[in-house]
GUGU-325898 format. One line per 10 residues: number of its first residue (from 1); their letters; for each residue x, y, z of N, C-alpha, C, O. Coordinates in nm, 3 decimals, always signed. Layout:
N
NUM	A	X,Y,Z,X,Y,Z,X,Y,Z,X,Y,Z  ... .
// end
This chain:
109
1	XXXXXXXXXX	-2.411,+0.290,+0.101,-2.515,+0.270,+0.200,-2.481,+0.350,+0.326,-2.372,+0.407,+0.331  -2.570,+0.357,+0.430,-2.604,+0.459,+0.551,-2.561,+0.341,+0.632,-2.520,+0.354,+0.748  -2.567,+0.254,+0.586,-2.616,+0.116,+0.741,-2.455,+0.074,+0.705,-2.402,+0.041,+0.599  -2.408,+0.088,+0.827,-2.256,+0.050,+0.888,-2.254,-0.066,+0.903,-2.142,-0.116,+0.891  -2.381,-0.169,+0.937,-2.351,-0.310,+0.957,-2.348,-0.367,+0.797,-2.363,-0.489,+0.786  -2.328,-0.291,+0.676,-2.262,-0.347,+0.584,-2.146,-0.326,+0.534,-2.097,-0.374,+0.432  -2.093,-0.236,+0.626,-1.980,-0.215,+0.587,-1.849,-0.344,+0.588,-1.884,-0.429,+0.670  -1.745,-0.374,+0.538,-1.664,-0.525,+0.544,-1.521,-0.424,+0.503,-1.479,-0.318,+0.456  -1.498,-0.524,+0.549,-1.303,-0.472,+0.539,-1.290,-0.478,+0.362,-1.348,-0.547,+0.278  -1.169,-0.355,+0.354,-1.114,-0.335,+0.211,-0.986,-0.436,+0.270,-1.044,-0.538,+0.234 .
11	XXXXXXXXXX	-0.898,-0.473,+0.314,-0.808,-0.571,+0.294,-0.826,-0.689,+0.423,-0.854,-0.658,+0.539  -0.805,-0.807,+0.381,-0.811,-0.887,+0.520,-0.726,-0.928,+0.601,-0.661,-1.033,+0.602  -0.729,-0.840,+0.672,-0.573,-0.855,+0.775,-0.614,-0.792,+0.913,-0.711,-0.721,+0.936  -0.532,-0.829,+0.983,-0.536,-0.776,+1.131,-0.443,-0.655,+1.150,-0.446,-0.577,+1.245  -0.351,-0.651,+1.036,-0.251,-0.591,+1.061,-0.207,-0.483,+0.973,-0.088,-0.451,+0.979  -0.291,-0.416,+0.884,-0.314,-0.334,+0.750,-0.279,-0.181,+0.895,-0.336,-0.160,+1.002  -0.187,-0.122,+0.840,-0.206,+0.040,+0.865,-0.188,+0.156,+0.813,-0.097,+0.145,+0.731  -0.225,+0.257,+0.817,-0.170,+0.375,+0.706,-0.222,+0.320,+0.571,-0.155,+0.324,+0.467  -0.369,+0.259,+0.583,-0.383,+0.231,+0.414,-0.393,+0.381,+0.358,-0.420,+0.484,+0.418  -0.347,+0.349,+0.156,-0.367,+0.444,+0.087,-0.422,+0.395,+0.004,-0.430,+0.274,-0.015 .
21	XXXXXXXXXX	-0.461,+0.464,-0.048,-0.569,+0.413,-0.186,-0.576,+0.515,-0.290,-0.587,+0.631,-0.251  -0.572,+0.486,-0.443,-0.624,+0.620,-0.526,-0.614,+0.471,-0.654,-0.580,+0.353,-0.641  -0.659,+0.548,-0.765,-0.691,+0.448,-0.911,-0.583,+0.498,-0.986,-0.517,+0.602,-0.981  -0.580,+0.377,-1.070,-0.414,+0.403,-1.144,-0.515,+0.394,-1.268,-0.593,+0.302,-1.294  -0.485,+0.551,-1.362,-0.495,+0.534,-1.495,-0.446,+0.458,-1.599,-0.489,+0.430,-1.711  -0.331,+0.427,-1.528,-0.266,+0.324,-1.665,-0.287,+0.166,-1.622,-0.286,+0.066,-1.695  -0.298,+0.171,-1.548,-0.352,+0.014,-1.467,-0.474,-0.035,-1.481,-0.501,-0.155,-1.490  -0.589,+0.103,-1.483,-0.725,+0.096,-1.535,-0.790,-0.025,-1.350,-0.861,-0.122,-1.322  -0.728,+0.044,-1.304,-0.731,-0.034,-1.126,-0.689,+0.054,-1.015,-0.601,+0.140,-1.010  -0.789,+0.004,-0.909,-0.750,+0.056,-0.808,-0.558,+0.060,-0.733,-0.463,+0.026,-0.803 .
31	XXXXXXXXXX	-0.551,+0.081,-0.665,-0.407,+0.009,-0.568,-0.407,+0.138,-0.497,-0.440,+0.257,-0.506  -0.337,+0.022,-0.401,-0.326,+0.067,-0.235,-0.168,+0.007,-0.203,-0.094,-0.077,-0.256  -0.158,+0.101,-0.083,-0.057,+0.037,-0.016,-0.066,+0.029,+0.133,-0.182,+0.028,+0.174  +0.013,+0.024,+0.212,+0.027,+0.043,+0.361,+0.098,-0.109,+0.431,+0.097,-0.219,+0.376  +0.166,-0.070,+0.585,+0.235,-0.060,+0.661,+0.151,-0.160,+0.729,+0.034,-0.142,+0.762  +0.228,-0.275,+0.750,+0.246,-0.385,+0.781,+0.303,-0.349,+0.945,+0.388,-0.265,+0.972  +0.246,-0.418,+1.022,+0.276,-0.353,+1.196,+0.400,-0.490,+1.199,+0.368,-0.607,+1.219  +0.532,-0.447,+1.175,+0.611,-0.542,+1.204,+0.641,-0.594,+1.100,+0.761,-0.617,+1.116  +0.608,-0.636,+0.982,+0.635,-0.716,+0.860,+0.656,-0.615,+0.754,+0.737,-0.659,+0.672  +0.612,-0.490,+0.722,+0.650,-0.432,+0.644,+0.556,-0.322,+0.559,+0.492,-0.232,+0.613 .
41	XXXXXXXXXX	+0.563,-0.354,+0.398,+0.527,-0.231,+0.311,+0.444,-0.337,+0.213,+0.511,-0.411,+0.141  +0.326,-0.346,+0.211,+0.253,-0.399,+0.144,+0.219,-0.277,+0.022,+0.239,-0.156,+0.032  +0.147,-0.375,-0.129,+0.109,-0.314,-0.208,-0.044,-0.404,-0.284,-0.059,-0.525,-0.293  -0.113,-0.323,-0.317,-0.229,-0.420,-0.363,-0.300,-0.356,-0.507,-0.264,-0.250,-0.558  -0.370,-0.412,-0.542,-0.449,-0.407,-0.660,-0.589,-0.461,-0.666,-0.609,-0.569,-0.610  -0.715,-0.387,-0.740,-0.797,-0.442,-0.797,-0.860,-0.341,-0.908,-0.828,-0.225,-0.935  -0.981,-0.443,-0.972,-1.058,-0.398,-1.062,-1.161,-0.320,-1.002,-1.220,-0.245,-1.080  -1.191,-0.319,-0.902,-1.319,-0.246,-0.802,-1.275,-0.164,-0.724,-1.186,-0.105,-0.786  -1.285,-0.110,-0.587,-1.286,-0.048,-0.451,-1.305,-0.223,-0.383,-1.216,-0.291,-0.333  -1.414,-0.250,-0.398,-1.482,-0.377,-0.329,-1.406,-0.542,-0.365,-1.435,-0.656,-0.328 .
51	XXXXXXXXXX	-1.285,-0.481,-0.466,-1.197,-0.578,-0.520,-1.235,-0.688,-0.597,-1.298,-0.655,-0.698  -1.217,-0.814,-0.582,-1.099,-0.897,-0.541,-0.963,-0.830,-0.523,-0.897,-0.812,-0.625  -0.908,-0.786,-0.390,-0.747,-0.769,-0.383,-0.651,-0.892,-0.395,-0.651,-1.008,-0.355  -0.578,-0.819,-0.463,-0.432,-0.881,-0.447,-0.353,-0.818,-0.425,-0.316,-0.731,-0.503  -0.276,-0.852,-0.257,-0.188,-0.812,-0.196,-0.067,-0.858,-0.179,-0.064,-0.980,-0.163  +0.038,-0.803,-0.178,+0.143,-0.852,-0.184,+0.262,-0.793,-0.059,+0.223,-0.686,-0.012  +0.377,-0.835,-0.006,+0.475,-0.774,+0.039,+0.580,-0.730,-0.066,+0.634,-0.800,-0.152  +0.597,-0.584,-0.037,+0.695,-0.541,-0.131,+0.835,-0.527,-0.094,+0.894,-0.467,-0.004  +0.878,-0.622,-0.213,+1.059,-0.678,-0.206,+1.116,-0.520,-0.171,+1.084,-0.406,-0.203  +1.222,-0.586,-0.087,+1.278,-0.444,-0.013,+1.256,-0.380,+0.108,+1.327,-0.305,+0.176 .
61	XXXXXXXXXX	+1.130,-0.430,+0.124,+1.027,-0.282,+0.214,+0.992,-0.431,+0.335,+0.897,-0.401,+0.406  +1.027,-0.520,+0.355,+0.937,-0.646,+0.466,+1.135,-0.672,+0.529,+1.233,-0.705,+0.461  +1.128,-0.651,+0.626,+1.211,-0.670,+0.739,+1.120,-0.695,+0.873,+1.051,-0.606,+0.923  +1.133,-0.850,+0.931,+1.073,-0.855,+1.057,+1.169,-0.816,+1.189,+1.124,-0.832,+1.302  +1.340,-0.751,+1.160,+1.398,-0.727,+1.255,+1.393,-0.536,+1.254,+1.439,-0.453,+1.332  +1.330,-0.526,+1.151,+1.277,-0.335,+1.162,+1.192,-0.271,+1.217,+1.108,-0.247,+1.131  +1.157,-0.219,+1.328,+1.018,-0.238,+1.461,+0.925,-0.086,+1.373,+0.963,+0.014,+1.313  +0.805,-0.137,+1.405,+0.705,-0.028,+1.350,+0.743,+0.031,+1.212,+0.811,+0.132,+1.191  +0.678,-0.062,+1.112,+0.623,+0.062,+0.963,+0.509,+0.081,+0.989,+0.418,+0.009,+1.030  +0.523,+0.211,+0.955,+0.371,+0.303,+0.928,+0.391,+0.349,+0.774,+0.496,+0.409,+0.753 .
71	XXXXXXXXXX	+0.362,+0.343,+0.738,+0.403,+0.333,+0.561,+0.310,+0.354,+0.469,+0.193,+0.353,+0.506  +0.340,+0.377,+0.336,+0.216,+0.336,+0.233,+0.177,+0.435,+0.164,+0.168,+0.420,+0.042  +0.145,+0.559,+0.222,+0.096,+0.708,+0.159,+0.169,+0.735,+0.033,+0.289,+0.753,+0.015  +0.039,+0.732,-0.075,+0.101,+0.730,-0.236,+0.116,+0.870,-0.252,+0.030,+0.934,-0.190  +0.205,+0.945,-0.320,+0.203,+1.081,-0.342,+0.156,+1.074,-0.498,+0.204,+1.018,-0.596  +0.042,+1.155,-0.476,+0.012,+1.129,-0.608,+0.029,+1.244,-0.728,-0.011,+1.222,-0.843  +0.103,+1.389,-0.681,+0.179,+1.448,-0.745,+0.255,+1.364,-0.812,+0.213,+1.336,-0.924  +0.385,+1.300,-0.768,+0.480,+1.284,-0.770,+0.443,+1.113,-0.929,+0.507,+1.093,-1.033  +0.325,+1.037,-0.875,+0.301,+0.907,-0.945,+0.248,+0.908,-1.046,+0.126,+0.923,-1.053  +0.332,+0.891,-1.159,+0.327,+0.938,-1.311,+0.373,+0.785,-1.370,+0.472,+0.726,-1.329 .
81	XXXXXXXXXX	+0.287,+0.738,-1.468,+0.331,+0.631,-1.598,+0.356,+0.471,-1.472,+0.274,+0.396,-1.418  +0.485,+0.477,-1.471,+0.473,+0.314,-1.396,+0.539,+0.357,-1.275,+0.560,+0.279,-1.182  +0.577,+0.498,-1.272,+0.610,+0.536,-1.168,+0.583,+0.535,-1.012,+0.555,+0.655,-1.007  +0.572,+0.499,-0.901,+0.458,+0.535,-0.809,+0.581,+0.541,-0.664,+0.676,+0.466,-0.642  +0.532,+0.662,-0.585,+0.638,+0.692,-0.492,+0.520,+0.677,-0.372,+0.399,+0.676,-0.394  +0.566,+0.670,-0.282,+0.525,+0.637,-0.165,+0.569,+0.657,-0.027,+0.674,+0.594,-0.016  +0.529,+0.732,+0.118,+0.625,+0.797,+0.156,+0.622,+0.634,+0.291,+0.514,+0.580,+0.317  +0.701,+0.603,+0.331,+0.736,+0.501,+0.425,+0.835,+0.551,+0.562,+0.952,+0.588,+0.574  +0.757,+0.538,+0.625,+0.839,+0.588,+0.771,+0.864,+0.444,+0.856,+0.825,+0.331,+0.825  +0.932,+0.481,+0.958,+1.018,+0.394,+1.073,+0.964,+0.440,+1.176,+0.938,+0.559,+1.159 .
91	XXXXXXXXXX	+0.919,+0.383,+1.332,+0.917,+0.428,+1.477,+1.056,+0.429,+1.529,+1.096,+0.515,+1.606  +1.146,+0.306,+1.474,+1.277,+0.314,+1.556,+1.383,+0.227,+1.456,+1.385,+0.104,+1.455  +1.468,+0.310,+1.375,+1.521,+0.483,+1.435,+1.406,+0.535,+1.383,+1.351,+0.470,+1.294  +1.346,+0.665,+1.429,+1.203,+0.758,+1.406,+1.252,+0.781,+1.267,+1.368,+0.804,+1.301  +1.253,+0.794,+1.130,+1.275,+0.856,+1.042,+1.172,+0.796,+0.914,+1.122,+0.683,+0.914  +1.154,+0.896,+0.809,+1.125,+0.901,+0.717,+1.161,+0.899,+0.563,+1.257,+0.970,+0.533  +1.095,+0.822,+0.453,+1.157,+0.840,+0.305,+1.072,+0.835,+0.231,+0.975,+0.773,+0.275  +1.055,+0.894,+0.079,+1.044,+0.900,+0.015,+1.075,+0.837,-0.053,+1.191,+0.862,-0.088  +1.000,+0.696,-0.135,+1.045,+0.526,-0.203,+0.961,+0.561,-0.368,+0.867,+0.634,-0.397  +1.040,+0.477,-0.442,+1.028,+0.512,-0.588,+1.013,+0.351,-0.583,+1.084,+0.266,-0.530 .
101	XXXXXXXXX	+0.882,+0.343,-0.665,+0.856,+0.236,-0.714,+0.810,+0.207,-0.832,+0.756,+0.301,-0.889  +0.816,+0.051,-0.918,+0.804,+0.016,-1.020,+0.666,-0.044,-1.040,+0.646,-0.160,-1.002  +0.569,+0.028,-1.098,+0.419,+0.012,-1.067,+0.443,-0.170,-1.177,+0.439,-0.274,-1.111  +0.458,-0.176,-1.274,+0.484,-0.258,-1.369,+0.534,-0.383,-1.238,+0.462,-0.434,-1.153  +0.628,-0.397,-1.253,+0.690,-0.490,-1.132,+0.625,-0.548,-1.019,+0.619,-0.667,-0.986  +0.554,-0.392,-0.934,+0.461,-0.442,-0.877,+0.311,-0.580,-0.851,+0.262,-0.658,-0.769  +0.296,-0.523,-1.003,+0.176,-0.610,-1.083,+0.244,-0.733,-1.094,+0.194,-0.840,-1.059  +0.350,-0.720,-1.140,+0.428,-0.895,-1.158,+0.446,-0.989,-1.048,+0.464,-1.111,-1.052  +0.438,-0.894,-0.930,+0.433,-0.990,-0.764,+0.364,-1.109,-0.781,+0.349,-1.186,-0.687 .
// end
């Protein structure tokens, strides 16, 4: 649609940033990720765009004493089979990584 007053949030949070999004062939589903302002590295799933999501915090990636993730960006070169990498940065210390994740596992959240 053209008309913006139907537009509605893809995740429900106050606090979603750096979403990513692309469809997993082997999942036969959407998923997303992104950066939790303070809490961390979320990961999600659905059967739609328009969902039902299910979101989760991903083990490893949720530290509330780690200031600013901006996180989440799926590389999708790189995300093959159950594979899925994701690049996750820090404000402080400023730095960046490159995270290997277990798409399978994920789903088991």
């Amino acid at each position: 649609s053209t008309d913006q007053s139907l537009a509605r949030p893809v995740v429900r949070t106050t606090n979603a940033a750096e979403l990513s999004l692309q469809y997993s062939d082997r999942l036969g589903k959407y998923i997303l990720t992104y950066g939790g302002s303070g809490t961390g590295v979320y990961y999600g799933s659905a059967p739609a765009l328009w969902g039902p999501w299910e979101v989760h915090l991903i083990p490893g990636l949720g530290n509330p004493s780690v200031h600013g993730y901006y996180a989440g960006y799926i590389v999708p070169q790189m995300s093959q089979g159950s594979d899925l990498y994701v690049v996750v940065s820090l404000w402080f210390p400023y730095t960046s990584y490159v995270v290997e994740l277990d798409l399978d596992a994920l789903e088991a959240l």
